[in-house]
C-alpha positions as CSV (number, residue, x, y, z in Angstrom):
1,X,116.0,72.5,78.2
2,X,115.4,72.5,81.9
3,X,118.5,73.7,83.0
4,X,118.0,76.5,80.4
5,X,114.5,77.6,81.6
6,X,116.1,77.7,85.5
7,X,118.7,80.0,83.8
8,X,116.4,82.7,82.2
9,X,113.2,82.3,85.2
10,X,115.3,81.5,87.9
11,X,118.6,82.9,87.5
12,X,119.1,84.5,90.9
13,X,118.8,81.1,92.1
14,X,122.2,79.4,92.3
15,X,121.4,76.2,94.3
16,X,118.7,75.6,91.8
17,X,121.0,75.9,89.0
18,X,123.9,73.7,90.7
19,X,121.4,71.2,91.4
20,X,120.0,70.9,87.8
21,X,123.9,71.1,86.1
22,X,123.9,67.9,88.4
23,X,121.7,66.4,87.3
24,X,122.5,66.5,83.7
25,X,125.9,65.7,84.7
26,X,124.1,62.5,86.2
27,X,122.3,61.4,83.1
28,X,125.7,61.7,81.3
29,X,127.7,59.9,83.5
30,X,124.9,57.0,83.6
31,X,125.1,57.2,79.4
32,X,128.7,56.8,79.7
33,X,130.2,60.7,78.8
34,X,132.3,60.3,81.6
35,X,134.1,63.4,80.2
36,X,131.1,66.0,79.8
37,X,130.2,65.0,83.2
38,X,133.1,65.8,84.5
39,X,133.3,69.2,83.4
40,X,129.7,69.8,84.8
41,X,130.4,68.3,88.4
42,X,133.9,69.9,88.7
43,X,132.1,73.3,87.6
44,X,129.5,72.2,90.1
45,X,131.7,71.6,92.9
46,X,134.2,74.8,92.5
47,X,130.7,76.8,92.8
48,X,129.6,74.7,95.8
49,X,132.7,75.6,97.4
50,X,133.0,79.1,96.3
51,X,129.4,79.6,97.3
52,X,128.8,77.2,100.6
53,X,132.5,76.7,101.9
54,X,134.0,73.1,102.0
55,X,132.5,71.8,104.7
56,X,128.7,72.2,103.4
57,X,126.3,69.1,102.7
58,X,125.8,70.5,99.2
59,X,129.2,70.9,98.6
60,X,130.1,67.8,99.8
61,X,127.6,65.9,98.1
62,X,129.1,67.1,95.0
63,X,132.7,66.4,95.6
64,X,131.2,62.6,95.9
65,X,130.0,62.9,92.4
66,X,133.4,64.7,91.4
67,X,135.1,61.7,92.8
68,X,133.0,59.4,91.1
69,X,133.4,61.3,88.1
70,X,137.4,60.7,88.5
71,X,137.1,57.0,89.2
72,X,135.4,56.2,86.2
73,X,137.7,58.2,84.2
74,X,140.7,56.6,86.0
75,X,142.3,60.2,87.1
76,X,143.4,58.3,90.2
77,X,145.8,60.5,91.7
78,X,143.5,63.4,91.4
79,X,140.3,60.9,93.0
80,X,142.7,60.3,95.4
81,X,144.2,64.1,96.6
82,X,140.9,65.3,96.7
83,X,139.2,62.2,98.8
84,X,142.2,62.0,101.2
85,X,142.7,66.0,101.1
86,X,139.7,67.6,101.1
87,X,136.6,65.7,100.9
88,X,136.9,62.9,103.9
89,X,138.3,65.3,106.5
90,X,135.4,67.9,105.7
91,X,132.5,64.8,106.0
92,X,134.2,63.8,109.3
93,X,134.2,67.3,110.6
94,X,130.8,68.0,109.4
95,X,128.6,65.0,109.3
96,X,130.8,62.2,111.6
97,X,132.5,59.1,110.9
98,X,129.8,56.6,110.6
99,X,127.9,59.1,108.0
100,X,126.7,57.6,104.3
101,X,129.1,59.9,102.7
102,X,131.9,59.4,104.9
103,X,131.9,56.3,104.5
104,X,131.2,56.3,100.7
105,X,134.5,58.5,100.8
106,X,136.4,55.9,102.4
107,X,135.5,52.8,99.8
108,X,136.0,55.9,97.0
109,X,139.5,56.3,98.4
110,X,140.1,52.6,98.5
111,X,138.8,52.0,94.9
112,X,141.1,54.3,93.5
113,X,144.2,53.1,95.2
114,X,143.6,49.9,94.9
115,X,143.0,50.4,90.9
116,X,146.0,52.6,90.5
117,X,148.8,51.0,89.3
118,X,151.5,53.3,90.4
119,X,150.3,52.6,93.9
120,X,151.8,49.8,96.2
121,X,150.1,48.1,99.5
122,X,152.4,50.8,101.4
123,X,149.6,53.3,100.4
């Protein structure tokens, strides 16, 4: 119901939107529809991108909850091409090494090699 009322009053407002599809994505995630969430953050994210460019907060902030998203769904070679590839090298450029979300990246990227089994200690 909320995100539909920010869709008919508030429609113009695409941060506002992104923000509450998160949300919802959140509460189904936490409920354990890892698979509806996914296709809300990944919408989320593309728009992010689309919208802010790669290297934004916002958008990066949602690829962590893409990646989280993957994780608990054990995607784990997509979690890890978009960590590695995308999402760690933007949060260095744009918010540092020692950042929250870089860092969260990092243990992101470790969880999902470590828990994929096609992976080896060479990885």
């Amino acid at each position: 119901a909320h995100l539909a009322l920010r869709r008919r009053y508030w429609s113009r407002d695409e941060d506002s939107l992104l923000w509450g599809q998160n949300n919802i994505a959140n509460c189904l995630d936490d409920i354990g529809r890892y698979e509806e969430a996914l296709v809300l953050v990944r919408d989320v994210y593309n728009r992010r991108v689309a919208t802010l460019g790669g290297s934004h907060r916002s958008t990066i902030v949602s690829g962590n909850n893409l990646a989280g998203s993957l994780i608990n769904l054990e995607q784990w070679e997509e979690a890890i091409t978009l960590v590695r590839d995308q999402l760690l090298p933007a949060a260095r450029r744009s918010l540092g090494d020692e950042h929250d979300l870089t860092l969260a990246f990092n243990q992101n990227l470790a969880l999902a090699l470590v828990n994929n089994p096609e992976r080896t200690r060479d990885d």
